[in-house]
N, C-alpha and C positions, 0 to 999 in steps of 0.2 A: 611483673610490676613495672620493669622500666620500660614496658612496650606500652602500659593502660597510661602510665606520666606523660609518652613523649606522644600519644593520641590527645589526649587532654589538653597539652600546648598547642595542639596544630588549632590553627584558626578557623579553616573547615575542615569537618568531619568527614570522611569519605560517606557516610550512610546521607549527610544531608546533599552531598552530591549528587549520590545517585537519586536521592526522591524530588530531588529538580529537575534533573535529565529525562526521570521517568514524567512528574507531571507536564515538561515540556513536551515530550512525544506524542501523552494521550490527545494534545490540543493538534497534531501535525493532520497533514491531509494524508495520505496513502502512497501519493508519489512523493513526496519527502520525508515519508518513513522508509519506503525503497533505498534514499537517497541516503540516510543514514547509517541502515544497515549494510551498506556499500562501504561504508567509511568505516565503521568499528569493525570489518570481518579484514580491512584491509593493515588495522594497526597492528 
């Protein structure tokens, strides 16, 4: 229950993050989906 409260307070949601990141990608061209995948394999 104290993990669902202190999700609730956060200002953004991890899930609305990731369905920005996600609809930012599907508009990307091929070489900066490359260019991305380069960067989240390296965090």
């Amino acid at each position: 229950m104290d993990e669902f409260n202190r999700l609730m307070k956060e200002e953004v949601l991890r899930d609305e993050v990731l369905e920005s990141c996600y609809a930012k990608m599907m508009g990307l061209a091929e070489s900066k989906l490359k260019l991305i995948q380069s960067v989240l394999e390296n965090l």
